[in-house]
N, C-alpha and C positions, 0 to 999 in steps of 0.2 A: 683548798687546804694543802698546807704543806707536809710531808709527812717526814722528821728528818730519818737519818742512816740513823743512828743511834739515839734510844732514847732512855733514860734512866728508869722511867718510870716501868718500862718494861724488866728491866732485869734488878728492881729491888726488893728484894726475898722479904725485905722487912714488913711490908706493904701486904705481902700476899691473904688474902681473905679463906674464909673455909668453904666447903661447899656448902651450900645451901642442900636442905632439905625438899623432896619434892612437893608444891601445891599445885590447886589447881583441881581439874576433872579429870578422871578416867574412864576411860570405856570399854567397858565388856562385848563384845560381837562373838555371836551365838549364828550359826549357818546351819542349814539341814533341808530337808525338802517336805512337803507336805504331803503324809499319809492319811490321814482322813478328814476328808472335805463336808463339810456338814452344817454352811455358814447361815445366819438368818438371813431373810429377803434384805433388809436393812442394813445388813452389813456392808460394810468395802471390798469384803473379802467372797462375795456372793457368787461371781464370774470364776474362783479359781478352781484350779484342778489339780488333783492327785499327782503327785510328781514334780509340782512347780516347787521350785527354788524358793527355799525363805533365808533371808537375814533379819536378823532382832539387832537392833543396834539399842543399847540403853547406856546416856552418860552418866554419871554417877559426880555427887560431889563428896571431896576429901577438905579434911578429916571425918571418920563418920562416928557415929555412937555406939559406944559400948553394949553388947547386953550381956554379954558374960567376958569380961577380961580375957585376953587372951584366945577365947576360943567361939566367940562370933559376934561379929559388929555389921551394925546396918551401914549402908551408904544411901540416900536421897538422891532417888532417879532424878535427872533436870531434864524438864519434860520439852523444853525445848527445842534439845538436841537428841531424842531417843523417839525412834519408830521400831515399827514392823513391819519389811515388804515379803507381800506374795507373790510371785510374778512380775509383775509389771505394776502391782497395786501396793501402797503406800497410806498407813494409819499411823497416827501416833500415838503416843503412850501418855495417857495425860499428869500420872503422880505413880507415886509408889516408893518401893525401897529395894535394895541389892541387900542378901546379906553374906557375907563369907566365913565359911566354917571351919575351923581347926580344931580337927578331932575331937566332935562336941556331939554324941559322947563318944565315938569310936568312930566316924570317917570326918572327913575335909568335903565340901563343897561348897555350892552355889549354889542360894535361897532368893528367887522372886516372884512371889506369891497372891497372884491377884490384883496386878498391877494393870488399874483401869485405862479400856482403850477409847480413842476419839469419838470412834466408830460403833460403843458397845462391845461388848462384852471385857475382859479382862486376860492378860496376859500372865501365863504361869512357866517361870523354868528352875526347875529345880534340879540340878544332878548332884550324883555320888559317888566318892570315893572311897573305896571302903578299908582300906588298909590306912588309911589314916597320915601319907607320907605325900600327898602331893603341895600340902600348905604350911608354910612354916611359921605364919603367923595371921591375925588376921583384918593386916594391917594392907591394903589392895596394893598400895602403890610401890610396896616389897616384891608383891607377886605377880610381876607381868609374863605373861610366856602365850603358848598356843597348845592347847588341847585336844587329841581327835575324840573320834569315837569311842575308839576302846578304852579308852582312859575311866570311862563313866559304867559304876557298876550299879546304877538305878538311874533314871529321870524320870520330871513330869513337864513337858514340854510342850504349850499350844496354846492356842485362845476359847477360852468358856466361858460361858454363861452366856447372858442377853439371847437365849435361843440358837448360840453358835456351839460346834462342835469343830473346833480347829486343832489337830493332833499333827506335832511333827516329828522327823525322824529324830536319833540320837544328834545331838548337836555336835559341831568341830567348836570350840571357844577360844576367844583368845582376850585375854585382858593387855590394854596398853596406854599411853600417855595420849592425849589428841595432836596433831600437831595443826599450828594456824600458819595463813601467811603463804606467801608464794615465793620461791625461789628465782631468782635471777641471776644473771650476770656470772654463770657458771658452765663448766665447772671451774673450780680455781685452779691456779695452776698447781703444779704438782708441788707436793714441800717435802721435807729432809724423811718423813715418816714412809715416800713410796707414792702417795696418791694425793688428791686433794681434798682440802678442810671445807667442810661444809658448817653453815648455822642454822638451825632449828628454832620454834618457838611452841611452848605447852602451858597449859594455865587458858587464859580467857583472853582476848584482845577487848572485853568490854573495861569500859573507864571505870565504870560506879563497881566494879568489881578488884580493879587495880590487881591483878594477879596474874601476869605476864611474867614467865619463864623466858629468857635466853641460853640456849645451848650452843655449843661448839664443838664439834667431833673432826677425828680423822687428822688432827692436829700432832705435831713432832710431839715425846714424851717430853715431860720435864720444861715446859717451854710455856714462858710467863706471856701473860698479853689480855687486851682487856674487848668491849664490846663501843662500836662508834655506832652512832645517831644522825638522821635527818631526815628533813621532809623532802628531801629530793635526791632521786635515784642521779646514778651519773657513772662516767668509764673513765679511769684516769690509768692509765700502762707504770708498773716500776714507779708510784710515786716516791723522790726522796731516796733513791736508790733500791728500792723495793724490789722485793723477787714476787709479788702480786701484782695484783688488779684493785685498785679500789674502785667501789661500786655504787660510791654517796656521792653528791653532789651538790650545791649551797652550802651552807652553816652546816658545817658537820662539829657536833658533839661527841666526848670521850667520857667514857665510864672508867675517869683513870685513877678515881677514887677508889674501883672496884675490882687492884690487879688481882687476875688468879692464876693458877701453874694446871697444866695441861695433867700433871703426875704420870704414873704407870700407865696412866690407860688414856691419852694420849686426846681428855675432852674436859671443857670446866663448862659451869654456867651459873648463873646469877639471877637472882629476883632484878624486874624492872620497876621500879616506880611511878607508876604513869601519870603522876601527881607531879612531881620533877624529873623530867629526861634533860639530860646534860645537852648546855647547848654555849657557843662560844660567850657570850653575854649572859649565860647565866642561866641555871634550871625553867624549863615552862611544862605545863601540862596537856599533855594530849588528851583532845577534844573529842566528841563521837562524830564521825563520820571525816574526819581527817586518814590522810595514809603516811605509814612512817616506816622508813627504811634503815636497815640494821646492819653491820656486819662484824665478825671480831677481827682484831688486828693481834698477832703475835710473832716473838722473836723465832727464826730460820736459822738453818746455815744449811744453806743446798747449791753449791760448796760453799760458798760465801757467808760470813755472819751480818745476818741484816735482818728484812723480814717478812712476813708475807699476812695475806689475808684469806678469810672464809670466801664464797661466794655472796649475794647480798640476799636481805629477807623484805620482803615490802607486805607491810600488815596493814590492813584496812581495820581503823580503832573501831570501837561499836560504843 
């Protein structure tokens, strides 16, 4: 692939798309330690002890259902991708629901309530907020952050029923986007903004799902540039007069249908369609169990105006 010095399609303002909206999964992670050990013989959780380390991971899908506008919506655990380890012991969470609250009727939290485990019994976390200011709406993928202890002026936190009694401390929580995909071919090199541009991936790499997020961060402000495609990884120095690395190799594809501007904060990203991924001879679709490698390309001047690149993302499709 050639890549030249100048390309138009990078700096035509007219072209420029909006941000997308975020879709996709998100995931709430709930940490704490186990205070009362009290599990059935049947349990997974049988072996553990008072003090062991627990993570809740539960993914959630978005958009979720209303029950009262504004002020608490379910999200559907994907049972998939959501367990409970104790220890060294791992169960999963087989259905359920997340719900998030804003001030409904006077604190903010987090409602999941009887969410059935593999293993027996059911998984409940529920904390509180009670001044009613930690959620500003209850919409998840608004409200990503990290939580500790103190934060939470009530929980019910543990696994019961099925004969188990599993009580754990106050939770740390944190909600956030997943990301998929492995990085290589990094870091990139440095660009005009100080450091190097990285790209991300959030949403699902499954195909029957088609809901693949590409991101771009750590990118010069104000600085147009789009996302390239291929099934094959590869190292080319300064392609084109380049202040990067490009990281693709074969048939490289351009999303140069989909220019976007970096803006004030110095990151864009774009829905993929995994139905059509751009490719020289024309859109094809990624297949499950194929791998496909990403990177964005945008306009630089460090000192030179030319351009540079992300590092590369290689996604195993599902």
């Amino acid at each position: 692939m050639s890549i030249p010095r100048t390309t138009p399609a990078l700096v035509a303002a007219s072209l420029l798309l909006s941000m997308p909206t975020l879709a996709g999964d998100i995931v709430i992670e709930a940490t704490g330690t186990l205070v009362t050990a009290n599990a059935s013989g049947s349990s997974p959780f049988a072996g553990d002890a008072v003090g062991d380390a627990v993570v809740v991971r539960l993914e959630v899908n978005v958009p979720g259902t209303d029950v009262a506008p504004g002020q608490f919506t379910n999200y559907t655990i994907d049972s998939a991708a959501s367990f409970v380890q104790i220890g060294a012991t791992t169960d999963g969470v087989v259905s359920g629901q997340v719900g998030i609250q804003n001030d409904f009727p006077v604190a903010d939290g987090i409602r999941c309530f009887g969410a059935p485990m593999a293993g027996g019994g059911a998984l409940t976390l529920e904390v509180g907020e009670s001044s009613g200011t930690l959620f500003t709406s209850t919409d998840i993928t608004t409200q990503l952050g990290t939580w500790g202890p103190s934060t939470w002026s009530s929980f019910n936190f543990g696994i019961f029923g099925g004969g188990s009694f599993l009580e754990f401390s106050l939770p740390t929580i944190t909600i956030s986007i997943p990301t998929i995909g492995t990085n290589y071919c990094g870091p990139a090199p440095t660009n005009s903004s100080g450091g190097p541009a990285t790209i991300t991936a959030s949403g699902s790499a499954s195909v029957a799902m088609n809901a693949l997020t590409l991101r771009a961060s750590g990118l010069p402000t104000q600085s147009f540039g789009y996302f390239l495609a291929s099934r094959s990884s590869g190292f080319v120095v300064g392609p084109g007069g380049s202040q990067g690395n490009l990281c693709l190799g074969g048939s490289v594809g351009r999303f140069d249908t989909m220019i976007q501007n970096s803006g004030a904060a110095g990151e864009f990203e774009i829905p993929v369609d995994l139905n059509a991924i751009p490719q020289p001879n024309g859109p094809v679709a990624a297949m499950p169990g194929e791998t496909w490698y990403f990177q964005a390309w945008f306009r630089d001047a460090n000192p030179s105006v030319t351009s540079n690149f992300t590092d590369g993302l290689e996604i195993l499709m599902e």
